[in-house]
One Martini backbone bead per residue (centre of mass of N, CA, C, O) as a GRO file, in nm:
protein
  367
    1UNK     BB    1   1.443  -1.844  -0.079
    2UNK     BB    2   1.574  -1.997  -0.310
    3UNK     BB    3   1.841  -2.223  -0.347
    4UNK     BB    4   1.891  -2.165  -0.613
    5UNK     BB    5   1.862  -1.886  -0.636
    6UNK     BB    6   2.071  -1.592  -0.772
    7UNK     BB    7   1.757  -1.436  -0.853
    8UNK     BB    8   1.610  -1.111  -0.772
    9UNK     BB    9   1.271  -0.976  -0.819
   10UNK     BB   10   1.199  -0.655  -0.662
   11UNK     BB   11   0.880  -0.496  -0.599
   12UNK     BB   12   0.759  -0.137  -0.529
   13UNK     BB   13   0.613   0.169  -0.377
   14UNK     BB   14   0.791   0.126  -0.111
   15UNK     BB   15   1.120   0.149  -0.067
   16UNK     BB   16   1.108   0.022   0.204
   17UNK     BB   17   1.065  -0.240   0.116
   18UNK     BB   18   1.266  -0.296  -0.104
   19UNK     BB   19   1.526  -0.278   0.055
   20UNK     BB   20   1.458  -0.483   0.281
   21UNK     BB   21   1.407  -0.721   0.064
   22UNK     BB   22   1.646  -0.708  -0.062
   23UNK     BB   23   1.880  -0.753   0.179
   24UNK     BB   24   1.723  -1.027   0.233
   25UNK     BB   25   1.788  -1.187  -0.030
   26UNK     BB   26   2.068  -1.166  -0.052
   27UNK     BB   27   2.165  -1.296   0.194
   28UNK     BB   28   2.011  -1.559   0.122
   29UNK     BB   29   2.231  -1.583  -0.161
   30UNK     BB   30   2.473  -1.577   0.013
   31UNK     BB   31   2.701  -1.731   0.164
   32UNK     BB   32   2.787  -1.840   0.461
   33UNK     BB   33   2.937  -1.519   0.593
   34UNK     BB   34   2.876  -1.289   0.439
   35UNK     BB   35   2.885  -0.937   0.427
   36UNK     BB   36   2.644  -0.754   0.236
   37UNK     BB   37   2.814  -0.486   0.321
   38UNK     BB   38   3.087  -0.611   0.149
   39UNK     BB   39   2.956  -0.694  -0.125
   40UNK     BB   40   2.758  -0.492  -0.264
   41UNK     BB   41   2.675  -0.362  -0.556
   42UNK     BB   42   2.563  -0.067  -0.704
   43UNK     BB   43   2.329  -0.010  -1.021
   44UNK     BB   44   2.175   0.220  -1.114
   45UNK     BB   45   1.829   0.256  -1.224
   46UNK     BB   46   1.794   0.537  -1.273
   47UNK     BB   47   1.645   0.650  -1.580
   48UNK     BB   48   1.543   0.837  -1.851
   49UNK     BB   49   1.717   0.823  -2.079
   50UNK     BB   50   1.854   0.627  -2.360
   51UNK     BB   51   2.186   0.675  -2.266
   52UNK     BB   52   2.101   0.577  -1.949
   53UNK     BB   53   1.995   0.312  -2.000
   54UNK     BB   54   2.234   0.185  -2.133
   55UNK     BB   55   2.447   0.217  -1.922
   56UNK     BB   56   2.296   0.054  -1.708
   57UNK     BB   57   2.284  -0.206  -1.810
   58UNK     BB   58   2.617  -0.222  -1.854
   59UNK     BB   59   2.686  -0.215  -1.572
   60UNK     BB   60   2.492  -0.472  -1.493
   61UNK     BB   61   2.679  -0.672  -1.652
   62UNK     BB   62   2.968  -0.622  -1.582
   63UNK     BB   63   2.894  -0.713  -1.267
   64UNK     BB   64   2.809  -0.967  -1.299
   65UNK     BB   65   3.057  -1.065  -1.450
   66UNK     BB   66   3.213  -1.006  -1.235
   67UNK     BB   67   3.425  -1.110  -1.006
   68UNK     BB   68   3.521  -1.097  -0.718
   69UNK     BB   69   3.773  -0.972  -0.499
   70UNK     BB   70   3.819  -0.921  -0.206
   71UNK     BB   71   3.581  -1.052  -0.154
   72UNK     BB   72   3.416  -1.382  -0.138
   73UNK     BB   73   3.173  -1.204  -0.262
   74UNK     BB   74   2.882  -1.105  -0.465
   75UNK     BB   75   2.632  -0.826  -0.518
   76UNK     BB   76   2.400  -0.760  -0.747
   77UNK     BB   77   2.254  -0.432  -0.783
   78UNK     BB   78   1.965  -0.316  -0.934
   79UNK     BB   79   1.849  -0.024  -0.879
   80UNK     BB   80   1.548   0.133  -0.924
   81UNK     BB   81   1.446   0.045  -1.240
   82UNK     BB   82   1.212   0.252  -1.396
   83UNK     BB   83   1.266   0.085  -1.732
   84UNK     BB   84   1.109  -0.119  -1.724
   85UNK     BB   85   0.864  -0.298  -1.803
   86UNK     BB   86   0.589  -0.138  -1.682
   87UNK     BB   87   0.673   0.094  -1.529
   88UNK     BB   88   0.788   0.399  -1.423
   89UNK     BB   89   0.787   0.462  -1.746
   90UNK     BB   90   0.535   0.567  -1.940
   91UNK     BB   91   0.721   0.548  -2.216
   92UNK     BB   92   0.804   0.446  -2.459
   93UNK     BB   93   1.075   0.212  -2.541
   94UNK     BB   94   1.339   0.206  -2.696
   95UNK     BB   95   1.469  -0.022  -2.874
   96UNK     BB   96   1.775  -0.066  -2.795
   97UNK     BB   97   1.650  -0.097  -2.488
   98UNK     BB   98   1.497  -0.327  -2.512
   99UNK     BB   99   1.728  -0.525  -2.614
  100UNK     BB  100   1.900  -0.458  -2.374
  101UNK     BB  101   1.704  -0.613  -2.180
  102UNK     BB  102   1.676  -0.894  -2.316
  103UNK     BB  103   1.944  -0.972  -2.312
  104UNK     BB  104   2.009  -0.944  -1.987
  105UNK     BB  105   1.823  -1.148  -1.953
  106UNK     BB  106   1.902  -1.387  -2.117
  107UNK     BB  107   2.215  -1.399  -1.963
  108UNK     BB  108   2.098  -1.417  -1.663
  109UNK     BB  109   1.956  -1.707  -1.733
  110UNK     BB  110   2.216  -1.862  -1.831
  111UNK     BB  111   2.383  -1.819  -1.648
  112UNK     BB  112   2.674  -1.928  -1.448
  113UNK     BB  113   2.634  -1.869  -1.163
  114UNK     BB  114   2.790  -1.831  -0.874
  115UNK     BB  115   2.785  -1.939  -0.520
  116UNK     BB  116   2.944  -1.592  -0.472
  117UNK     BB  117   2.678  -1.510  -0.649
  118UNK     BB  118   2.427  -1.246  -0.722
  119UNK     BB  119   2.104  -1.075  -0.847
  120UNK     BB  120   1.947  -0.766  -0.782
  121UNK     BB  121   1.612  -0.651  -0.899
  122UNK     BB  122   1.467  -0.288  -0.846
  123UNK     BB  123   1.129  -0.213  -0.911
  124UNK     BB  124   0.826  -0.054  -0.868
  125UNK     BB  125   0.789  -0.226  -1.190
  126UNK     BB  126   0.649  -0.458  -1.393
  127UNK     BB  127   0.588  -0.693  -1.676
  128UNK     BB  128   0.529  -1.007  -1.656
  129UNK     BB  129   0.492  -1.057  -1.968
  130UNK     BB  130   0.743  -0.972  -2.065
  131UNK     BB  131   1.030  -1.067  -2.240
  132UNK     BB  132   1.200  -1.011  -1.975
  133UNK     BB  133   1.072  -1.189  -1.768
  134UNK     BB  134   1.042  -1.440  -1.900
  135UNK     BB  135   1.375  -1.475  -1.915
  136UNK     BB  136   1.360  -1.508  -1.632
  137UNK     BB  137   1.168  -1.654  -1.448
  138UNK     BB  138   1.335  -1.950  -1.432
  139UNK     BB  139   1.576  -1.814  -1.224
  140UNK     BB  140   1.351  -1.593  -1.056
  141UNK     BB  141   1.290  -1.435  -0.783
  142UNK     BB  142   0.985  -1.302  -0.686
  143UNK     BB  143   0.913  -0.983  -0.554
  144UNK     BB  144   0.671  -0.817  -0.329
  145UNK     BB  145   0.658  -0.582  -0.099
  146UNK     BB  146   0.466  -0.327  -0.166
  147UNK     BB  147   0.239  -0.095  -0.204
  148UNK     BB  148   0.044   0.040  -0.353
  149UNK     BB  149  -0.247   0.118  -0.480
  150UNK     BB  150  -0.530   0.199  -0.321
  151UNK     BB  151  -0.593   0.359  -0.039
  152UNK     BB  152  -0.710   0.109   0.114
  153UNK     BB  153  -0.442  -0.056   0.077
  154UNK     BB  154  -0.262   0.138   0.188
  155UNK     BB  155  -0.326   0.140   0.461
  156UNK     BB  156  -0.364  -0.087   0.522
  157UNK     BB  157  -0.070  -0.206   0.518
  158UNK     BB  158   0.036  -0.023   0.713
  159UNK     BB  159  -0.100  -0.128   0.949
  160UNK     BB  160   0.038  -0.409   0.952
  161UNK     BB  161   0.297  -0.329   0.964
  162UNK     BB  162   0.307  -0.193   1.231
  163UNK     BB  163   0.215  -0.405   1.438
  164UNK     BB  164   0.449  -0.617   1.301
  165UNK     BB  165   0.674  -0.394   1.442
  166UNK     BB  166   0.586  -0.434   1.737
  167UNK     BB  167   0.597  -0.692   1.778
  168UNK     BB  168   0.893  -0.715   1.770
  169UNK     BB  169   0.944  -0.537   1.957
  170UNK     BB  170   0.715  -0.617   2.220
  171UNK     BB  171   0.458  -0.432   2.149
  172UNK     BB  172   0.108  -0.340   2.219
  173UNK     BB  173  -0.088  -0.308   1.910
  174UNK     BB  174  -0.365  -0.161   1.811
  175UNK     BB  175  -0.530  -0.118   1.551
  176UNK     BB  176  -0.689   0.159   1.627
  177UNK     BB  177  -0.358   0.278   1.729
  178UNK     BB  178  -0.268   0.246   1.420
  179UNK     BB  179  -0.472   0.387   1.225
  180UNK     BB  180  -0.419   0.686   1.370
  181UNK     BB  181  -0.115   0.701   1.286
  182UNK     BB  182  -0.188   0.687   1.006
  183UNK     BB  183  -0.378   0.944   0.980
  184UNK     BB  184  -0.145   1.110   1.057
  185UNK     BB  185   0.153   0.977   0.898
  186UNK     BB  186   0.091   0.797   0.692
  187UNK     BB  187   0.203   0.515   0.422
  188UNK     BB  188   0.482   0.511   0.512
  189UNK     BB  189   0.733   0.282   0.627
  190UNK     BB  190   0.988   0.482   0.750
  191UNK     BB  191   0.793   0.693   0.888
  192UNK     BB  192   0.681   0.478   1.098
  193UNK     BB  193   0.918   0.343   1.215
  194UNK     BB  194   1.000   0.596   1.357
  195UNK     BB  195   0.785   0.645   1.509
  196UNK     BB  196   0.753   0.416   1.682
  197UNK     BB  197   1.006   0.448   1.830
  198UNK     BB  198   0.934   0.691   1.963
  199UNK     BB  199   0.734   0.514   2.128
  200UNK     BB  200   0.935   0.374   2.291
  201UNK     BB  201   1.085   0.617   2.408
  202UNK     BB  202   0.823   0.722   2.554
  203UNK     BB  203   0.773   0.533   2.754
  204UNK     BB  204   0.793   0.327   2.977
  205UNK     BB  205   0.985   0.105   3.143
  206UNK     BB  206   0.817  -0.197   3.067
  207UNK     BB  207   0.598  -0.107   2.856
  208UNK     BB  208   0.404  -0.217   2.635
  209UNK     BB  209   0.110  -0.080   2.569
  210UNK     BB  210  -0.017   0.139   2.342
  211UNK     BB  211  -0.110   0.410   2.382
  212UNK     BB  212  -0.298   0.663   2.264
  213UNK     BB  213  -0.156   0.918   2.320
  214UNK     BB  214   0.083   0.902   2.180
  215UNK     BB  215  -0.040   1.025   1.883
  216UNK     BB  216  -0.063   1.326   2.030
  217UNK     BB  217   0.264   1.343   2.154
  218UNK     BB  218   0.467   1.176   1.895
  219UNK     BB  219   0.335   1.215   1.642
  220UNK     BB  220   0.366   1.326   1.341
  221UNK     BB  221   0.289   1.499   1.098
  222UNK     BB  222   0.234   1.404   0.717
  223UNK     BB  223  -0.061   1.350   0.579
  224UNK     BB  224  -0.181   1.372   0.318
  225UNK     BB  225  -0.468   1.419   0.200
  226UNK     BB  226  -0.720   1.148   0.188
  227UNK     BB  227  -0.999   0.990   0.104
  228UNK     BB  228  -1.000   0.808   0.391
  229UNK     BB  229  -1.024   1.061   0.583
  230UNK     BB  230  -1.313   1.127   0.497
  231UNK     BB  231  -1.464   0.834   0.542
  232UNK     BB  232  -1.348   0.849   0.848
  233UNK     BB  233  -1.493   1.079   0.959
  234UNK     BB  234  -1.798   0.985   0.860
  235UNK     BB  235  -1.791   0.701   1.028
  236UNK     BB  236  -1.807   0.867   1.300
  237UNK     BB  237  -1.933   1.154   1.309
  238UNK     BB  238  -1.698   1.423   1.289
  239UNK     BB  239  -1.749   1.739   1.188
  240UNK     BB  240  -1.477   1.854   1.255
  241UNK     BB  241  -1.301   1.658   1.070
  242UNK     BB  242  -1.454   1.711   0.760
  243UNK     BB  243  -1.409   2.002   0.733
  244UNK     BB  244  -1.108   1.992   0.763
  245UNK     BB  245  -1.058   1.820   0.492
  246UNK     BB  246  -1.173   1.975   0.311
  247UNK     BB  247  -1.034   2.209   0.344
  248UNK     BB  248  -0.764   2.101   0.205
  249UNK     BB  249  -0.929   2.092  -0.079
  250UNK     BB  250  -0.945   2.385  -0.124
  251UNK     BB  251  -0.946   2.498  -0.470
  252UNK     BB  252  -1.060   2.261  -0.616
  253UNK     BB  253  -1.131   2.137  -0.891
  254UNK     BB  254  -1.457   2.003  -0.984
  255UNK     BB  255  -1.269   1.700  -1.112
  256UNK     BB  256  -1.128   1.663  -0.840
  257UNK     BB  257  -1.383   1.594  -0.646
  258UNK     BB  258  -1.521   1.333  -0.749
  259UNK     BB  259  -1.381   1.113  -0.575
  260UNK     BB  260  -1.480   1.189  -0.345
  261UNK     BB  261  -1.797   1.146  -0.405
  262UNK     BB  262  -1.751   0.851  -0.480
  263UNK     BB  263  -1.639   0.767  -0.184
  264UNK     BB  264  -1.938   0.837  -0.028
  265UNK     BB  265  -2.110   0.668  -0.202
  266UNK     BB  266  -1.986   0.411  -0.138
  267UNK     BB  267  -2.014   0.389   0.172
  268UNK     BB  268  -2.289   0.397   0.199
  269UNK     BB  269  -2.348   0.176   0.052
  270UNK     BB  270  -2.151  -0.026   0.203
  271UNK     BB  271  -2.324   0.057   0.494
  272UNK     BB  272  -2.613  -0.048   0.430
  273UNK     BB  273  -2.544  -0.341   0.358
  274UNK     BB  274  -2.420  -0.405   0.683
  275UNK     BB  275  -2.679  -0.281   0.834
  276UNK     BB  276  -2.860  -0.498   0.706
  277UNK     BB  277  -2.694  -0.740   0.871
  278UNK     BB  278  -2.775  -0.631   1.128
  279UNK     BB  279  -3.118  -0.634   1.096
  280UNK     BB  280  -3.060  -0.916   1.024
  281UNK     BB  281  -2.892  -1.121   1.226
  282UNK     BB  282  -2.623  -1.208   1.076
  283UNK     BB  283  -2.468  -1.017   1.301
  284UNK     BB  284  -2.286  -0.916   1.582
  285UNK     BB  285  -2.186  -0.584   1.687
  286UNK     BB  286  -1.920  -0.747   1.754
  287UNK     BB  287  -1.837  -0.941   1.511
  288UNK     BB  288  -2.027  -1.184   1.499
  289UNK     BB  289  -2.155  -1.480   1.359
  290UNK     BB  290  -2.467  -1.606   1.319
  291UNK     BB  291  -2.728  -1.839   1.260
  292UNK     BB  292  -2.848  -1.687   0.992
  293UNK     BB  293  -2.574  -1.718   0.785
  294UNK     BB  294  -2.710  -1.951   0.721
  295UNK     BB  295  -2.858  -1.928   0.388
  296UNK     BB  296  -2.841  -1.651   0.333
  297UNK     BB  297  -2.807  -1.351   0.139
  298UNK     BB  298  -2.454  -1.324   0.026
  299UNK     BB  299  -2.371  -1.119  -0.185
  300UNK     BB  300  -2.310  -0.819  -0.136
  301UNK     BB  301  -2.087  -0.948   0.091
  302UNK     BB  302  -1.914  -1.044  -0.105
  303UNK     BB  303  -1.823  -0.777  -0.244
  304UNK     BB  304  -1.694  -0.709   0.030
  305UNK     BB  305  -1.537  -0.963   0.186
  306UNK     BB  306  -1.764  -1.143   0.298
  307UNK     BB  307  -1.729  -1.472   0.503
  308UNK     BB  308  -1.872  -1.693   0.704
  309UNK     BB  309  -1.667  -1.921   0.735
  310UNK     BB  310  -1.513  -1.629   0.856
  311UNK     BB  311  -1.312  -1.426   1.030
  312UNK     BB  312  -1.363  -1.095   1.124
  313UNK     BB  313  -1.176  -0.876   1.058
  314UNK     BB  314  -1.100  -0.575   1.209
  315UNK     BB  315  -1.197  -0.388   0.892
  316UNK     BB  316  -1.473  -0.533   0.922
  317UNK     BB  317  -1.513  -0.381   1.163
  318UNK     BB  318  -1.527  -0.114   1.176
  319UNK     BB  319  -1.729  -0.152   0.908
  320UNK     BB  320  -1.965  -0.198   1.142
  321UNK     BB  321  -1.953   0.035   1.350
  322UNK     BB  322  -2.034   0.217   1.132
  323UNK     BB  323  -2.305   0.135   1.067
  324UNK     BB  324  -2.444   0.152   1.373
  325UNK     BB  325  -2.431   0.465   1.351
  326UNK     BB  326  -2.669   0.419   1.142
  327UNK     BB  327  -2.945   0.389   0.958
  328UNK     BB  328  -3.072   0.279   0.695
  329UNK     BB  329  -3.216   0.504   0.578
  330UNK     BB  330  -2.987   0.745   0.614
  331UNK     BB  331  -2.801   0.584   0.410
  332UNK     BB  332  -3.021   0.559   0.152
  333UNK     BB  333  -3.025   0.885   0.163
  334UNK     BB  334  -2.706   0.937   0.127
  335UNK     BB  335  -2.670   0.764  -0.150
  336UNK     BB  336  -2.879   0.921  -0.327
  337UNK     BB  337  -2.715   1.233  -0.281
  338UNK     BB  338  -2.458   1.146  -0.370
  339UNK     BB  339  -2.536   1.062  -0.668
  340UNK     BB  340  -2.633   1.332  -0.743
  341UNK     BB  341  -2.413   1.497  -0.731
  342UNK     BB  342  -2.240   1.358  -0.924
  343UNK     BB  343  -2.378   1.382  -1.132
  344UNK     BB  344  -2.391   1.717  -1.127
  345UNK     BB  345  -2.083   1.712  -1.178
  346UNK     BB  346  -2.028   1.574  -1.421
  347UNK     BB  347  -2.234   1.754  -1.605
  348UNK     BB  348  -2.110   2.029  -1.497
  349UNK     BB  349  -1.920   2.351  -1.557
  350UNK     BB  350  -1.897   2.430  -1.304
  351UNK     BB  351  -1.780   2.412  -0.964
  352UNK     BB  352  -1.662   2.632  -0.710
  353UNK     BB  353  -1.865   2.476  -0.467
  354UNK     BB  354  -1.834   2.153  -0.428
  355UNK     BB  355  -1.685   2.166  -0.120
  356UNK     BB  356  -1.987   2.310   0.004
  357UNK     BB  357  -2.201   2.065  -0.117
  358UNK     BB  358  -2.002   1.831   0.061
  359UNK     BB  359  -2.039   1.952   0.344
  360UNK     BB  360  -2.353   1.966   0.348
  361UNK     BB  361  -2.431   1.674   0.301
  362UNK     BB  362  -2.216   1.543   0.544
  363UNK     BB  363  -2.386   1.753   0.760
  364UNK     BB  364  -2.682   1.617   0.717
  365UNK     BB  365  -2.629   1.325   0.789
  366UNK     BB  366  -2.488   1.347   1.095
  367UNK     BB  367  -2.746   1.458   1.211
   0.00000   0.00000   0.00000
C-alpha cells in the first residue's frame, strides 16, 4: 500500500481473497497502534434496485465525511459493492445511480482524507475505463485479489494459495497433494484454508510434510463437478473416473454439454503439441529443456505458455507427463474424433445421448 494512499479499491470474485485483501489494505493506511477491529464502519454495498443503490451510495458519502468519534481512527469500508460500472449487476444502471457514483468519485478523489481516515471500497469488479475508476485512479491503490478466471485459472489460482497458507503454516505441500485437495474440495479460498487446518489438526505432532493420505481421510468433498475434472481424468487415463464425472453430468441438455467436448478437444490438441516436443528430444520427460531447443520451431509451444529461456513449472509438468501417458498418433486420432463430435453436437437438434457419446469417445481412447 502506497504510503500517501488513504483509498483503497480491492476487487475480485472470491470473497474471502477480497475480505483478507481489504482488511491488509485498511491496516495499512491506519495510522501504527490503531486497532482495525475497532476503527472500521462497514456500509453495505449489495443493492439490487435504484434507491437502495443511492442509499448505499449516500450512506458510504457521510461515513466518509464524519470523523472518528470515540477511537482515534477511522475507516470508512463500503464493502462488496455489486452496482459498479461493470461490476456484478449486468444491467445497465440507473442514470441518477451513476451520476451519484461518479460525484462519490470525485468528492473522495479530492477530499483532503486526514492521516487518521481511509476509504476502502471491495466490490466483485469494476470497470477499470469508467469514469468513476477514472477519477479514482490518481488517488486509489487498486488491487485485485484473485478469484475469476476460467476454470483452469481458478484451479492453478487455488493450487497456488493451498501452498502459500500451507508454507505459512511451517507445513510442506506438494503440488500434487494440493492440487488433489482441490480436486476434492473446490476453488473456494475459505473452504481450503479450514481443509488446510483440518489436515494440520490431524497430522502427528511435529510432522511437517502432508500425506496423500490426508486428502482421503480428512478433506470433506464439496466441489461441483467442473470442466477440468473430467480433463483431470482424462489425463490420468483413469476410466472409472471420467465415468463418474461424466456422469454428473447426466441429464445435462446438449448445448450445456458443447463445453465439455470443447475442453476434452482442446485437451487432445494440447497434449498432442507437447508428445511432438517430447517425441523430437525438445525437453526431457522429467520436464527439463535439452539442448534441443535451442533454434527449435517453437511457435505452437509459445501458444501453450512454454518458454525455453524459463524453468516449467509444476502444472507445466503435469501437462508433459500426461501426454507421456498417450502415443502421438492416439493423440492426433482423439482430438480428430472430438472435433467430429463438437461439430455434430453443434449442428444437430437432438442429442439426449451426447453424454454417453462423449463417455464411449474417451473411453475408446483410453485403451
Amino acid at each position: 500500500m502506497s504510503a500517501k494512499s488513504r483509498i483503497a479499491v480491492i476487487t475480485g470474485e472470491d470473497d474471502y481473497l477480497v475480505e483478507r485483501a481489504a482488511k491488509n489494505a485498511i491496516a495499512g493506511m491506519l495510522p501504527q497502534g490503531a486497532d482495525p477491529r475497532q476503527c472500521v464502519e462497514i456500509v453495505d454495498g449489495a443493492a439490487g434496485k435504484a434507491e437502495t443503490q443511492l442509499r448505499s451510495i449516500a450512506l458510504a458519502r457521510a461515513s466518509l465525511a464524519t470523523p472518528p468519534f470515540l477511537e482515534p481512527a477511522k475507516a470508512t469500508w463500503w464493502k462488496n459493492v455489486t452496482f459498479l460500472p461493470g461490476g456484478a449487476e449486468k444491467r445497465k444502471l440507473a442514470e441518477d445511480v451513476k451520476k451519484a457514483l461518479e460525484d462519490f468519485a470525485a468528492t473522495a478523489a479530492n477530499a483532503d482524507i486526514p492521516q487518521n481516515q481511509c476509504l476502502a471500497i471491495t466490490a466483485p469488479s469494476v470497470l477499470g475505463t469508467s469514469v468513476f475508476m477514472k477519477r479514482l485512479a490518481a488517488k486509489a491503490e487498486v488491487i485485485h485479489a484473485g478469484g475469476g478466471g476460467k476454470a483452469s485459472a481458478r484451479r492453478d489460482g487455488a493450487i497456488s494459495f493451498l501452498m502459500d497458507e500451507a508454507a505459512a503454516l511451517g507445513l510442506e505441500l506438494q503440488s500434487g497433494i494440493a492440487a488433489a485437495i482441490v480436486a476434492k474440495r473446490g476453488v473456494d479460498s475459505r473452504a481450503l484454508e479450514s481443509e488446510l487446518a483440518k489436515i494440520r489438526d490431524w497430522m502427528e505432532p511435529g510432522r511437517k510434510d502432508v500425506p496423500r493420505e490426508a486428502v482421503d481421510e480428512v478433506v470433506s468433498p464439496g466441489a461441483e463437478p467442473e470442466l477440468w475434472d473430467l480433463t483431470d481424468a482424462v489425463s490420468a487415463r483413469d476410466a472409472a473416473k471420467i465415468s463418474r464425472v461424466l456422469a454428473s453430468f447426466d441429464g445435462t441438455d446438449q448445448s450445456a454439454c458443447i463445453p465439455l467436448v470443447h475442453a476434452v478437444e482442446k485437451l487432445f490438441r494440447d497434449l498432442a503439441v507437447l508428445r511432438d516436443m517430447l517425441d523430437r528430444g525438445i525437453v526431457s520427460p522429467h520436464g527439463s529443456w535439452t539442448a534441443r531447443a535451442a533454434g527449435a520451431d517453437l511457435e505452437n509451444l509459445g501458444l501453450l505458455g512454454y518458454n525455453p529461456s524459463a524453468p516449467l513449472n509444476f502444472i507445466q509438468k503435469r501437462k508433459l507427463e500426461a501426454a507421456s501417458r498417450f502415443s502421438g498418433r492416439v493423440l492426433r486420432r482423439a482430438h480428430m474424433l472430438a472435433t467430429e463430435l463438437r461439430e455434430r453436437m453443434v449442428s444437430s437438434s437432438g442429442g439426449a445421448d451426447a453424454i454417453d457419446l462423449l463417455n464411449n469417445l474417451l473411453l475408446r481412447v483410453i485403451s
